[in-house]
N, C-alpha and C positions, 0 to 999 in steps of 0.2 A: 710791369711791376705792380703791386696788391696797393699801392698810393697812387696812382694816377692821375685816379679823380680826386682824390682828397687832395694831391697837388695842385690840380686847377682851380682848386678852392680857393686854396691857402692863402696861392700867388695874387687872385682876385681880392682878400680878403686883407693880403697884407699892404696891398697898395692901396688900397682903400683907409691903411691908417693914414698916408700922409694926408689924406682928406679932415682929418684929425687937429688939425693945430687951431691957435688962437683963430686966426682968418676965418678959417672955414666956420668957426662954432661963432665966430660974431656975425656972421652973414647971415647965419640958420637962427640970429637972435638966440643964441643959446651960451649959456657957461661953458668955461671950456671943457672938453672931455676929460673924464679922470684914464689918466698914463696909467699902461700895465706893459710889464719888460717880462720876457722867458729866456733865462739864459740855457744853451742845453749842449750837453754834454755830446752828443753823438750826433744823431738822424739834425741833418740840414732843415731850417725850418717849413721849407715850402713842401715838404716830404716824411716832418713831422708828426708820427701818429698822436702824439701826448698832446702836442700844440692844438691839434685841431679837435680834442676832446677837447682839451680846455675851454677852448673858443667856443663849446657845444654848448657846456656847462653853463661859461657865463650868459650867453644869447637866452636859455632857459629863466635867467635869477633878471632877466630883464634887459642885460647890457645891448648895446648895439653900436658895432664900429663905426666913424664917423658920424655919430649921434652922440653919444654919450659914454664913447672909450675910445680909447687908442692905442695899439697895440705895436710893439716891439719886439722884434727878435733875434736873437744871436746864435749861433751855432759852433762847440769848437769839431763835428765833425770826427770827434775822437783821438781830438789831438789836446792833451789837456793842459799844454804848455801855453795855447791861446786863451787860454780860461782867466786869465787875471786881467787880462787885454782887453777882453771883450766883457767882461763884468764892471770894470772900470768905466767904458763905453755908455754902458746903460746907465749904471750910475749918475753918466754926465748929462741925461738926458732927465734925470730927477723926476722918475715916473714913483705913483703911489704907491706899489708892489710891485716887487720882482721876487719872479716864481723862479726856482733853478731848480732843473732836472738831472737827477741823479748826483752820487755824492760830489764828484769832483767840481761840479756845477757849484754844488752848494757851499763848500769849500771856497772855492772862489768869490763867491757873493759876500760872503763873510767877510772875506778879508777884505774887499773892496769897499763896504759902508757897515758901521754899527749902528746904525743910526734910522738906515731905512727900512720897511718891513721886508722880509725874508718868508716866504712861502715854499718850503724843503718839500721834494715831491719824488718818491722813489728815491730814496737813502736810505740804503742799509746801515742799521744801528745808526742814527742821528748823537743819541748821547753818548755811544763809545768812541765817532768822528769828532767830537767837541763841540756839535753846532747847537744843543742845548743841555740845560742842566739836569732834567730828566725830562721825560715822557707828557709828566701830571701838568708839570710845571716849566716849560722851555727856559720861560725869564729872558733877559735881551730881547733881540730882535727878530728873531728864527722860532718859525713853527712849522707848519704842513703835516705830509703823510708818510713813516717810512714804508721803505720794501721787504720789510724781512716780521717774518715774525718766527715765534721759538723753536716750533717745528719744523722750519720752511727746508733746512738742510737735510734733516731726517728725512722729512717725508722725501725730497729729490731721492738721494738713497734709494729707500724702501723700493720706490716705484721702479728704479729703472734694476734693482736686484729683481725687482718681480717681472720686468720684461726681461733681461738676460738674467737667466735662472742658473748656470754655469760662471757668471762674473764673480771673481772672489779678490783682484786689484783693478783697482778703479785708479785712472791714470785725470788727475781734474789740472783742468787748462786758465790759467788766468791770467789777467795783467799786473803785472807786480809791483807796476807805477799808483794804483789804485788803491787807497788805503784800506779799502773794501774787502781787498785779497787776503786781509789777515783776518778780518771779522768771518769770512768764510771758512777760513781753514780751519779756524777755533772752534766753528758751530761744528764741521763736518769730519774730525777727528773725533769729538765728543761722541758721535753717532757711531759710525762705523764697527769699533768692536764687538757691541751688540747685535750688528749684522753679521758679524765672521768678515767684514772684507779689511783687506786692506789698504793705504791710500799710499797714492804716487801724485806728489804737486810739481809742476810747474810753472812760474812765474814768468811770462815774457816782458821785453820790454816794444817789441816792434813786428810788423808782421811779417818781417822776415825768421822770426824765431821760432813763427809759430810750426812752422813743418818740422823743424829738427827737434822740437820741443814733444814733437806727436811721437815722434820712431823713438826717441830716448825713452819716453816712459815705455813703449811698447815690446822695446828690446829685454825692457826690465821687469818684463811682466804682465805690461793692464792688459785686461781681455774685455775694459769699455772704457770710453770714457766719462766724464763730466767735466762740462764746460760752464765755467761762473757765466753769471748773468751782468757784464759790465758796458759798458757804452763802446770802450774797447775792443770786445770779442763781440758786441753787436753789430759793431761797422764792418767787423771781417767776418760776420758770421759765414755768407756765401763761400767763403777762401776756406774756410774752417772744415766746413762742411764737407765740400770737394775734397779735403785731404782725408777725413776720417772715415771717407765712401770709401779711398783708395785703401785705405790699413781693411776695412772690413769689420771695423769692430762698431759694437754699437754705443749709441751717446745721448746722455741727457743734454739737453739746452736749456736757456735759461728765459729763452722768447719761441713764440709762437713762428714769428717768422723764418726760424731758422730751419722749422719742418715742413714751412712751405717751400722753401731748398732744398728738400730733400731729407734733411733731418731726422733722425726715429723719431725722436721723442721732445717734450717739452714741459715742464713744469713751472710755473711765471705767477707774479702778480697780474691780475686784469690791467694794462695801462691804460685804455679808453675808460675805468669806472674808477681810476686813480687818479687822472687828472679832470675828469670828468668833477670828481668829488673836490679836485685841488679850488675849483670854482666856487666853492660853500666858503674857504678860507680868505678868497680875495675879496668876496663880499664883504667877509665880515671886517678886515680888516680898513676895506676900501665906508664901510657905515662906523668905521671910530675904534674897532676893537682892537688893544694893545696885542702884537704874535705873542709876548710872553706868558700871557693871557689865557691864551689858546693852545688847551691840549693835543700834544702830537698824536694822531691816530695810526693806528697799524691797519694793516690789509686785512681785509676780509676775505675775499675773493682771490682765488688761484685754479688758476687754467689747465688740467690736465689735455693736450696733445699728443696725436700717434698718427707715424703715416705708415699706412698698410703696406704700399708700395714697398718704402726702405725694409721694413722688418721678411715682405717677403725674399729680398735680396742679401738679408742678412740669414736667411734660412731660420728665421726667428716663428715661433708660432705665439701669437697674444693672447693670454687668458682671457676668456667672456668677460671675466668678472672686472678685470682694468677693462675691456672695452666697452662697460655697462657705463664704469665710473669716468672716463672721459668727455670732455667737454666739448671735443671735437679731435673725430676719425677723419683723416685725407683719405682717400681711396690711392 
């Protein structure tokens, strides 16, 4: 698997917090280390790709585990019914920032303290989820980086009508327990009739639905699909993937990883220059600065993906011109 070694990091790195407490920092004659919690929606933390950008980030801005931080981490694995549990959790461990990744993460966080800083990291639409007042101006507790920016659904579209040049219903797959599902489907109806296509949702709620969820849209039409980009359909990407090889049709994803599976295609925010960045916000907030304070940023950076392989199995031919504009061809 493409974490391995970022695995053997992690693991090194996370037990190295409990090195971390009062004891350890009175022994090294030191203060004690300033607490940072990750609560995350999907990827386990020792497996973690965002987690371990982060940790890049901060190691850059100075920080250093059992030195002068200490780090926590929760994971619900995709299951977001653990999410208030394990936000609670950290909570109780009264660290200076807790960063949560992706919305339902962040949702959770919210609900579980007003009071402590919140660093939102990969949330689509932040102020349409409720976790701040706007963008300029968060207010409360909550700030960070969302996932989405205005074009982000267009452009998925555009691209993957420009690899399946015959796709006219786009059958898109998402979690419907996700609040996210409906901030997508608004951005990506909006788009669509200007392209000539158009769309077939549906919402699962388990990964048992995901395969009768793929042949219903397909019976009804889609000749591709699109799969949201959720913690959700990221933990089942590999499952997802294997079914939509089986139908034949082609598919945007919403991570990278998902065409290291096999995947066509992929259009994403950068997560290593996301949480990477999420590192600037813990500073600041870890050197005095109020989240409401600090302006929520949007993504800059988005990942175009293509694996050659899949499109030659799909009898797909790639124009030069997406494969100039990609960021990265798999053979």
């Amino acid at each position: 698997m493409r974490f391995s070694g970022l695995s053997t990091v992690l693991l090194a790195l996370i037990s190295l917090a409990s090195l971390a407490g009062p004891e350890a920092a009175e022994a090294q004659g030191q203060s004690s280390p300033r607490r940072v919690a990750l609560l995350s929606s999907d990827a386990t933390c020792a497996t973690n790709e965002g987690f371990g950008a982060l940790l890049e980030g901060l190691r850059s801005l100075g920080y250093r585990i059992g030195e002068n931080l200490a780090i926590d981490c929760r994971s619900g694995e995709g299951n977001y019914e653990r999410l208030d549990a394990l936000a609670a959790e950290l909570v109780e461990l009264s660290p200076a920032v807790l960063v949560a990744a992706a919305g339902p993460a962040s949702l959770a966080a919210k609900r579980a303290t007003a009071t402590l800083p919140i660093v939102s990291v990969y949330t689509a639409d932040p102020v349409g989820l409720g976790l701040v007042a706007s963008l300029s101006r968060p207010g409360n507790n909550v700030t960070g980086i969302s996932a989405f920016s205005s074009d982000y659904a267009a452009k998925s579209l555009q691209l993957l009508k420009e690899t399946a040049t015959r796709a006219s219903r786009i059958g898109v797959l998402g979690h419907a327990a996700n609040p996210t599902f409906a901030v997508y489907r608004k951005e990506l109806e909006k788009a669509a009739p200007a392209m000539g296509l158009a769309l077939d949702f549906a919402g699962v709620e388990t990964a048992q639905e995901i395969e009768s969820a793929l042949l219903l849209m397909q019976r009804r039409g889609a000749n591709a699909f699109l799969v949201m980009h959720q913690p959700f359909t990221f933990v089942h990407r590999e499952h997802i993937v294997q079914l939509v090889a089986r139908l034949r049709l082609p598919a945007m994803y919403g991570s990278r990883q998902a065409v290291e599976s096999g995947g066509l295609m992929s259009y994403a925010v950068s997560i290593p220059d996301t949480f990477r960045r999420a590192a600037y916000f813990v500073d600041k907030v870890l050197r005095g600065s109020k989240p409401g304070d600090l302006p929520v940023e949007q993504p800059t950076k988005f990942e175009l993906v293509l694996n050659l392989k899949t499109a030659k199995a799909l009898g797909l031919m790639l124009p030069p011109a997406l494969l100039l504009r990609a960021d990265q061809v798999m053979e």
